[in-house]
N, C-alpha and C positions, 0 to 999 in steps of 0.2 A: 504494500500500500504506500503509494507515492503522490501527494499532492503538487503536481508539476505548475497548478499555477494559481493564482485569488481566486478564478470562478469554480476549480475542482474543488476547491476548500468550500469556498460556498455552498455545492450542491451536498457534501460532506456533512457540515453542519446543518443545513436544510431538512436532511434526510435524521436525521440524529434529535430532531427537533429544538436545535439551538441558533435558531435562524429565521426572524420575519420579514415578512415585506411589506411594507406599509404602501401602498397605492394613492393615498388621499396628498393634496401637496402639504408639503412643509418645507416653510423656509429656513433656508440661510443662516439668516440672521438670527442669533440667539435662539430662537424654537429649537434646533437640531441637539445644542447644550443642554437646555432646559429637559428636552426628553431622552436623553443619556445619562443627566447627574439622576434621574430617575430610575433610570434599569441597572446602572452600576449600583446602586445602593440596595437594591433589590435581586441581585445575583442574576440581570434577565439577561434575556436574548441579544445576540447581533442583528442589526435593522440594515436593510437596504428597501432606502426612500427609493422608489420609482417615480415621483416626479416632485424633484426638487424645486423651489423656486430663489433666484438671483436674489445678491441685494438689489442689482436694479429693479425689483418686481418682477421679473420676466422667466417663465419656465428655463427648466435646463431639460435635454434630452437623455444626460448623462446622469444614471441615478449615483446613489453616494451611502458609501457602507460604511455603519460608523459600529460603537461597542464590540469592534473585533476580539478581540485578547481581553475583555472584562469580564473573565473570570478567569483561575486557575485552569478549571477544566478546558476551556477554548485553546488554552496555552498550551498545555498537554497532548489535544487534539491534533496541535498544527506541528508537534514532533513525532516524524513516524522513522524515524532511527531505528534498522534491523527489523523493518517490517514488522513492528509494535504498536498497536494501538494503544495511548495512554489518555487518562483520564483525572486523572487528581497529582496533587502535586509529588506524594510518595512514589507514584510511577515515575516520574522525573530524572528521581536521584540517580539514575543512572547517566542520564546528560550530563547531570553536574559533576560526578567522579569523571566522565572523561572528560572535560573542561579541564578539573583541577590537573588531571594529569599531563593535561597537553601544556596546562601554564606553569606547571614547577614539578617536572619531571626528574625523580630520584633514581638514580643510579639502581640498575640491578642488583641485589645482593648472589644471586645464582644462575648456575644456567638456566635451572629451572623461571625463577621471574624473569631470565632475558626472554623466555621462548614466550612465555604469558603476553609479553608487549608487544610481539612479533605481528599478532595479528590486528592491533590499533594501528600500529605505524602502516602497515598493507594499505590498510581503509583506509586509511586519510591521504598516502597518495593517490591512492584510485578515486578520488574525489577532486581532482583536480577538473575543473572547469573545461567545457569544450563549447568552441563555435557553432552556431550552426546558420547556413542563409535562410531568405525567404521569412525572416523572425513575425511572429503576429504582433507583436509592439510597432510591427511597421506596413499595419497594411493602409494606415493611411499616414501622410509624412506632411507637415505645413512647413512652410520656409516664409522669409520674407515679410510681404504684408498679411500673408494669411495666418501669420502668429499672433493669437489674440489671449491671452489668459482669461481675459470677462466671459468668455465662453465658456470655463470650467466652473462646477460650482463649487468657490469656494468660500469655506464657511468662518462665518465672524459670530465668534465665542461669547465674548463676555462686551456689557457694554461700553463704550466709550473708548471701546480698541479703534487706532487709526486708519485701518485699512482691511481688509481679508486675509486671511493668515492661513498657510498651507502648513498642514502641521503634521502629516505624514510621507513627505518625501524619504526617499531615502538614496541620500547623497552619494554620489563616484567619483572618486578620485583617485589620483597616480601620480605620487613624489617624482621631481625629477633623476633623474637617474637610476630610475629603480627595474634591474636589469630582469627580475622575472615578470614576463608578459603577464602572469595571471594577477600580480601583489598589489589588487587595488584594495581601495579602503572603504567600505560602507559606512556609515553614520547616519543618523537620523537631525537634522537640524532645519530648524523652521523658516519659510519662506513667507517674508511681509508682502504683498504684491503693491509694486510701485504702480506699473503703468502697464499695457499689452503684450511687452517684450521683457521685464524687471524686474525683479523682486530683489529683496536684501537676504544676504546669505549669512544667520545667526550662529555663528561656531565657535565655541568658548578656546581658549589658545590651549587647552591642553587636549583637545580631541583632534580625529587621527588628518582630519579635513583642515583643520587652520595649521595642523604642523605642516602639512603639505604644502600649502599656502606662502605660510612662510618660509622654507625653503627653498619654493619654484620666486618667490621676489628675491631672493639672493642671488638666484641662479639664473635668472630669465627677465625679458622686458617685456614680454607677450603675454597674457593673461594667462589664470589657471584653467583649463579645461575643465569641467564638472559636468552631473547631470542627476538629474532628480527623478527618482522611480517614483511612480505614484500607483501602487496596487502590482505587489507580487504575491510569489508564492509565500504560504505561513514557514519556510525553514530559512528563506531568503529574510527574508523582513527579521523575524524572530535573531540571526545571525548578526544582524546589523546593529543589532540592542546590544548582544553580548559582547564582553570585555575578552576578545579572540587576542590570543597571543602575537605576539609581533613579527614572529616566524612565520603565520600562518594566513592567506586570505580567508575574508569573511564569505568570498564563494564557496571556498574550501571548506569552510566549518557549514554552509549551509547545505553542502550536499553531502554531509557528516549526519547534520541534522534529517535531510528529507530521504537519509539510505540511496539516493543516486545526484550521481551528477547532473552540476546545475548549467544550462543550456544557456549560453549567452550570445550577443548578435555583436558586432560593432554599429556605433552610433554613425548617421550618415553624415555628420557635422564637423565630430570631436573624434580624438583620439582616442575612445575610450570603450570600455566592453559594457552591456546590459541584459539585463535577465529575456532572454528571448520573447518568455510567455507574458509580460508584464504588460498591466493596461494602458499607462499614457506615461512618456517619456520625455522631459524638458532638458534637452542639450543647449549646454551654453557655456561661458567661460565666466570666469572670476575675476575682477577687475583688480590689481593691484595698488592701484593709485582713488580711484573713487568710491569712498566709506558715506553712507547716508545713518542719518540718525532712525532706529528701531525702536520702537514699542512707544507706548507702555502695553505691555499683552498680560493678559492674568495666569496666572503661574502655580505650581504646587503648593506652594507655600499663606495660598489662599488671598493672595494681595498682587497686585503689579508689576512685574517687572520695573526698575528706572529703565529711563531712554538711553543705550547708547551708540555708538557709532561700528558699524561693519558694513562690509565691503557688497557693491553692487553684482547680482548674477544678470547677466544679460543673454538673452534666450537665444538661439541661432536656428533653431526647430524646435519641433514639436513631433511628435510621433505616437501612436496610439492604435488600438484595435480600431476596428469597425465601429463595435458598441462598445465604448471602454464604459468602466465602471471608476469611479472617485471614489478611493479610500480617504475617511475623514475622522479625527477624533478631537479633544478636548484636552487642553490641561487644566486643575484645576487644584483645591484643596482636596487633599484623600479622604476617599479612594475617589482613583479617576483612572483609567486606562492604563497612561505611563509608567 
């Protein structure tokens, strides 16, 4: 059992009875929160709106899955490592010992525990990442003027936030000089939406996207290349959360996680690799020299963010299924998703 991509996971949880559709519209704007800090607190369902409506008023075509990973068991769900169904967090532990092991790995005492680790070390290079063409992240491709972000629906949290806030990208990036093709970096950091083509790219200096960042400005006069997944598979995504060793791509642990290898396209813009099966895809670079002021956004901590300054993403495509689907969540005071 292999979730290859967000809508297998869907119909997964669908079928499991941890999955609604809601049909009636609801907007955007704060409704989408209000009926999340609801079902999180209440252990409910994953919702996928079918008809969203804009902050401009205006329908969207692209519905929007929010309460993914709110609860344990969803979490559990979206790891199917060894062709395992898991369901509560005790099933788990076994993610977790091979994490711990791949992050502070002790020396053999024996032949006997060298031959024991013999078949981790196998799996996790047979996890390495492979291409493949024709990716469905790209059966429709926008460039140019036809790159509009007002088009996606995205969703504004709490009130008095400046702008629509993407809040489940899940960032690509690749240090200069970094001589293995697969060792890009996933991360999760939140996109403010400026304008059609812009958003602000939020990444704290010690995560794995702003060291990159600041490196390629040491190294480079040309922007950072980036790209922001928006709705993959649950081993993808779930990979990109965890604290993966620095030996290791978060491809690599997430076809660790999904028991097979994770199928990636090249971007038609950037120089950079994406989950083949992914719903919509914002290729673009990182500006080195132009930082816009961010937030105030509402935060875990139950209060605002202060404002401060990072660096502009500016879009160069778009790329997307047919029918993509918008992944969407909330931060907030716990429990909330993140």
């Amino acid at each position: 059992m292999t979730y290859r991509s967000l809508r297998d996971f869907i119909a997964g949880l669908e079928s499991a009875g941890e999955l609604v559709r809601v049909r009636e519209p609801v907007s955007t704007v704060l409704e989408m929160t209000e009926i999340q800090t609801r079902l999180i607190a209440q252990g409910g369902p994953a919702v996928l709106f079918e008809k969203p409506v804009k902050a401009d008023g205006t329908p969207s075509d692209i519905p929007v899955l929010v309460n993914l990973f709110g609860t344990v068991k969803r979490v559990a769900m979206g790891v199917t490592m060894g062709g395992v169904a898991r369901s509560d967090a005790k099933s788990l532990r076994e993610v977790g010992e091979v994490l711990a092991t791949l992050r502070q790995p002790e020396p053999p005492r024996s032949f006997g525990e060298a031959m024991d680790l013999l078949p981790l070390a196998k799996t996790v290079m047979a996890m390495r990442p492979k291409t493949v063409s024709a990716p469905a992240c790209q059966q429709v491709v926008l460039r140019g003027q036809d790159i509009d972000l007002s088009k996606l629906p995205v969703q504004t949290c709490w009130p008095g936030e400046p702008a629509p806030l993407i809040t489940w990208p899940l960032i690509v990036t690749k240090g200069p000089g970094d001589a293995r093709e697969d060792n890009f970096n996933l991360g999760i950091y939140r996109l403010q939406v400026l304008n059609e083509n812009q958003t602000i790219m939020r990444w704290l200096k010690h995560r794995g996207g702003a060291q990159h960042h600041a490196r390629w400005a040491k190294e480079k006069s040309a922007p950072l290349p980036a790209a922001a997944v928006l709705g993959a598979d649950p081993g993808t995504i779930l990979a990109a959360v965890t604290p993966v060793p620095d030996t290791l791509s978060e491809y690599q642990f997430a076809g660790l996680l999904r028991g097979q290898r994770v199928e990636l396209a090249d971007c038609v813009s950037q120089p950079l690799k994406v989950p083949a099966e992914a719903e919509i895809v914002l290729e673009g670079e990182v500006s080195l020299t132009d930082y816009r002021d961010e937030g105030p956004y509402g935060d875990h901590t139950g209060y605002y963010n202060s404002v401060e300054r990072f660096p502009v993403f500016t879009i160069t495509a778009i790329t997307m299924r047919r029918d993509p689907i918008y992944l969407s969540t909330f931060t907030g005071r716990p429990p909330d998703e993140p």
